[in-house]
N, C-alpha and C positions, 0 to 999 in steps of 0.2 A: 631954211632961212636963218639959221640961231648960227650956221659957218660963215654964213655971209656978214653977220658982225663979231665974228672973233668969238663967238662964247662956244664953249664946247660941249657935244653933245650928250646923254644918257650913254649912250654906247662906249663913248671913248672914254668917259669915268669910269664907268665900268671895268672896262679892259685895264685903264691903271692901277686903280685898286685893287685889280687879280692879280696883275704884274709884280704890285708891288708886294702885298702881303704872301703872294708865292715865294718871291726871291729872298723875306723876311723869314718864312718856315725853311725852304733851305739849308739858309743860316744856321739858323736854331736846330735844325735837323744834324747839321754835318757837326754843329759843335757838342750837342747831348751823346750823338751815336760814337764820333771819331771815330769814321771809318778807313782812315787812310795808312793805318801800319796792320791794322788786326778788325777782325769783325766781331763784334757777339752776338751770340745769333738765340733765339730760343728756340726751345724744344719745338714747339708745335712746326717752328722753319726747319730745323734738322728733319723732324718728321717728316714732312715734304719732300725734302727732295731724297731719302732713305725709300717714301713711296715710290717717287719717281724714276730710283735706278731701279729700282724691283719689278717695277711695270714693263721699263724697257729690256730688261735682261729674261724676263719670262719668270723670274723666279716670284718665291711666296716669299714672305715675313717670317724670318724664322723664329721670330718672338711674337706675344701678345706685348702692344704698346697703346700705352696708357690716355692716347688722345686720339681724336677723332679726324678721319682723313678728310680734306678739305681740297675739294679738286680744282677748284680757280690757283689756289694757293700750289698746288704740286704741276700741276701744270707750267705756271711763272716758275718757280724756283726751282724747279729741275731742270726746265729747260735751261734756266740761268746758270745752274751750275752744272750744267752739263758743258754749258760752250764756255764755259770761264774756268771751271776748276777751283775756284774763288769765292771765300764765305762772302767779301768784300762786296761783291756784284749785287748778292743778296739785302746788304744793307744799305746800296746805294740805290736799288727799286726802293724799297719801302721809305728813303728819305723823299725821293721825287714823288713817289704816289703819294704822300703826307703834303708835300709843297701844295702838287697838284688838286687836290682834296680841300686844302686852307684855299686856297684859289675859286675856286668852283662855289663854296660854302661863301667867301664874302660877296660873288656876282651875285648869289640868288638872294642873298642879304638884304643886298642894294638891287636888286630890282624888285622885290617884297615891303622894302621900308626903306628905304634909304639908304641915305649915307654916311650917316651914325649908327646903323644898325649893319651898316659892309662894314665898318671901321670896328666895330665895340666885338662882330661874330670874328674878325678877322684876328683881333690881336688874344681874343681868349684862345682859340682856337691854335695858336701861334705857342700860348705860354701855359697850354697843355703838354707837356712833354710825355705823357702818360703813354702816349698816341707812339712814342718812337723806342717807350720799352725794348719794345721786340726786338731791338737792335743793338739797342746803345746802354743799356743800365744791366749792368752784372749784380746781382745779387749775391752770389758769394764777396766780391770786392767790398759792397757795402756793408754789410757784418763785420767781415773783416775789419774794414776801418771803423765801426762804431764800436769796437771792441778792443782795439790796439790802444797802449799806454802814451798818452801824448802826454809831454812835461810839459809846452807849454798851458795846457787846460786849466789848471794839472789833473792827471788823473783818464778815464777814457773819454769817447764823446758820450757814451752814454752811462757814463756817470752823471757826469754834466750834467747832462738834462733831467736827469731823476733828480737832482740837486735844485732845480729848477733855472740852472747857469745855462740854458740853451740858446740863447739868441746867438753867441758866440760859435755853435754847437752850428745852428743854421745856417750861418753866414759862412762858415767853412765848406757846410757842404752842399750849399749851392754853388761855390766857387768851384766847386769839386766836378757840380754836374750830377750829384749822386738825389 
């Protein structure tokens, strides 16, 4: 009855708000990770798919390695880089399984509570970047740059913020993505 006057239903709000805060993480996914010249990949994803050529080749581990094998995980990512050859492939699964994941988390949001509670699970959920590590945050790069001599600052960034001059210190490198 609620099509028959224009108003639209629980289900199709639903599915917008997936829609949309999907294509929102995305976003946010392809621009924290930059996956499209180079991938970064972590250790526990290198591990993976090191498990996974060693399963298919019959051979063992010729090292003890320091993480724990994850077979959902070696599974995906060897097969992926098995048929790509490509770190890239790697960190373009883990952006769509993140979209998809922000997706899924604001539907059951909004059919648990609404639609202040799809919107409020959706955009936190979004401006977690924590979530896309695995892919996209180099932790050497950021030492690196909180330790490099910047004149304009003056001085490093984390001088800076020992100085208590951080805000500036911030605002760089969330522009940064770091």
């Amino acid at each position: 009855m609620s099509e028959i006057r224009g108003e639209p239903d629980a289900g199709s709000i639903s599915l917008l708000i997936a829609v949309a805060m999907g294509l929102m993480a995305l976003a946010v996914g392809v621009l924290v990770a930059r996956p499209f010249s180079a991938a970064s990949i972590a250790f526990d994803s290198q591990v993976a798919v090191l498990h996974a050529e060693r399963i298919a080749s019959g051979q063992h581990l010729e090292a003890y390695i320091l993480t724990t094998p994850k077979p959902l995980l070696t599974a995906v990512f060897g097969t992926l880089y098995a048929l790509t050859t490509d770190w890239r492939s790697l960190a373009w699964a883990t952006i769509a399984a993140y979209a998809v994941a922000v997706a899924a988390a604001t539907v059951l949001a909004y059919r648990l509570r609404g639609l202040i509670a799809a919107l409020f699970s959706g955009v936190a959920l979004i401006l977690t970047p924590t979530l896309l590590f695995d892919v996209g945050f180099d932790e050497p790069d950021a030492l690196r740059w909180l330790f490099t001599s910047d004149d304009t600052l003056p001085g490093t960034p984390i001088q800076a913020m020992t100085e208590h001059r951080g805000t500036e210190v911030n605002r760089r490198a969330q522009a940064l993505a770091f």
